[in-house]
C-alpha positions in Angstrom: 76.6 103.2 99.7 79.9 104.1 101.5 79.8 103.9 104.8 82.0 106.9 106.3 82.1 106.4 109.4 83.5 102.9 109.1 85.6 103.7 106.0 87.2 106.4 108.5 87.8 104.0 111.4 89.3 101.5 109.1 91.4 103.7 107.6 92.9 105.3 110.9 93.6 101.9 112.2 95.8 100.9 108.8 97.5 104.2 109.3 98.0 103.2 113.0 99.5 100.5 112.0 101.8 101.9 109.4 103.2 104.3 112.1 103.9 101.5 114.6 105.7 99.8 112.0 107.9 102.4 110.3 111.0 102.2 113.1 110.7 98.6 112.7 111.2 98.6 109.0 113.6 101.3 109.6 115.7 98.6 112.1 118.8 96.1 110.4 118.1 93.2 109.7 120.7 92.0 111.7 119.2 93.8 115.1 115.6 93.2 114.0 115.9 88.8 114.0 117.7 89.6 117.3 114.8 91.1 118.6 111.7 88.9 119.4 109.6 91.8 120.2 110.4 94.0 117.4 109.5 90.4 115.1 106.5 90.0 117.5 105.6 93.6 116.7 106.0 93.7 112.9 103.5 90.3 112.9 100.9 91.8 114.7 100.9 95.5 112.9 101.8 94.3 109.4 98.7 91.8 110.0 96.0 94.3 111.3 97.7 96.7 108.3 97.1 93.9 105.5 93.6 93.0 107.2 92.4 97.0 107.5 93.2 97.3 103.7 91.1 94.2 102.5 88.6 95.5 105.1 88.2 98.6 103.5 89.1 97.8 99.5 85.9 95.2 100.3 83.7 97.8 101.6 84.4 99.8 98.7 83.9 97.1 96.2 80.7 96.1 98.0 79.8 99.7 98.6 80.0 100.4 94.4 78.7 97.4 93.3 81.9 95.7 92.0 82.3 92.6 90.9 82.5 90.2 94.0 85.8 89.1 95.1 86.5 85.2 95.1 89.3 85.8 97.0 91.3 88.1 99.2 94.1 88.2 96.7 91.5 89.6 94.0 90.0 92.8 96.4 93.2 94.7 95.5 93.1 93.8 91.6 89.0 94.5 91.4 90.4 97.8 92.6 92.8 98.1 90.1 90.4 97.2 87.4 87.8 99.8 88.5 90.9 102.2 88.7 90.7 103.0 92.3 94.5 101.7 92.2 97.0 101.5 89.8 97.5 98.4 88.3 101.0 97.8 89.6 99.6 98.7 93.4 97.1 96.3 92.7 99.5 93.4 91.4 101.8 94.1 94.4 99.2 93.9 97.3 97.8 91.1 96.1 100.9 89.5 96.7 100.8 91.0 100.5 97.5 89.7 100.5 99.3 86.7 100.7 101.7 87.7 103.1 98.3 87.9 105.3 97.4 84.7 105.0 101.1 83.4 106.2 101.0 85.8 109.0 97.4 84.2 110.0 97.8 80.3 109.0 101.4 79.7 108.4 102.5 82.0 111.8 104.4 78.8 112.7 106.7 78.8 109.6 107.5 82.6 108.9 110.7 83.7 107.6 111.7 86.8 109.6 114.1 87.8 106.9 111.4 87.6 104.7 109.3 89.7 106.9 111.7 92.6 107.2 112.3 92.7 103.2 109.1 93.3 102.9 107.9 95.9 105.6 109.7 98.5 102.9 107.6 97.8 99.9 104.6 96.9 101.8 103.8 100.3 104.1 105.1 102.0 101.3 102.3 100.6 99.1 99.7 100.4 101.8 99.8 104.3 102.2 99.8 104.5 99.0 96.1 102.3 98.8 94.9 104.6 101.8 95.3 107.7 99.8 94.0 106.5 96.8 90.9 104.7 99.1 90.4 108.2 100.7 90.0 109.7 97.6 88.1 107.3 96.0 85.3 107.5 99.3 85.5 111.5 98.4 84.6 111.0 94.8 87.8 111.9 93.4 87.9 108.7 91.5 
C-alpha cells in the first residue's frame, strides 16, 4: 500500500531541491566552476534530488508489488516497464542514477563541467518523474 504521507514528504523535498537548483543550472559555465559554493550547492541538491526520486520510485515499486530492483539504476526502468514513466524518462534517469552514485562515492573525482551539462536535462526530467509519481500515487496510472 502507498504510503501518502511519506510519498508527500519525499516528493516536496525532490521539488525542494529542484528549486534550489534551477539559478544554478541557469548560471554559465564559465561563472559556475568559478564559484565553489554554487558547485558545493549543485552537489548537495542534485544529490538529495537524485536520492528523493529513487526513494520514492522504490516506495512505489515496493508499495505495487513490482518486480524488486537489483539495482538503483533499474527503479527508474521497473517504472518505465510498469508505465509509470515513459520509457525514454526511464532510460535517462537511470543514467542520473548513476550520476548519484559519483556524487556519493566518486565526490573526489567529479567533473564540474560535467555537473553543469547535466543540471539541464536532469531537473528537467526529475519534474517530469514527480508529476508522473504524483499521478501514479492518485491512481491516474
Amino acid at each position: 500500500m502507498v504510503d501518502h504521507g511519506t510519498l508527500g514528504a519525499r516528493l516536496a523535498r525532490l521539488r525542494e531541491a529542484l528549486r534550489e537548483l534551477a539559478p544554478i543550472a541557469a548560471m554559465p559555465l564559465s561563472e559556475y566552476l568559478a564559484a565553489p559554493t554554487s558547485r558545493a550547492l549543485a552537489e548537495h541538491y542534485l544529490r538529495i534530488a537524485l536520492e528523493a526520486m529513487l526513494d520514492l520510485g522504490n516506495h512505489l515499486i515496493a508499495a505495487r508489488g513490482l518486480k524488486k530492483p537489483l539495482t538503483l539504476r533499474q527503479i527508474p526502468i521497473i517504472l518505465a516497464e510498469s508505465n509509470v514513466l515513459d520509457q525514454e524518462l526511464g532510460s535517462r534517469l537511470a543514467r542520473a542514477a548513476g550520476l548519484r552514485n559519483r556524487l556519493v562515492h566518486e565526490y573526489a573525482d567529479l567533473d564540474h563541467a560535467v555537473i553543469h551539462a547535466s543540471l539541464a536535462q536532469d531537473l528537467a526530467d526529475l519534474a517530469e518523474f514527480a508529476i508522473a509519481l504524483a499521478r501514479a500515487c492518485e491512481g491516474g496510472k
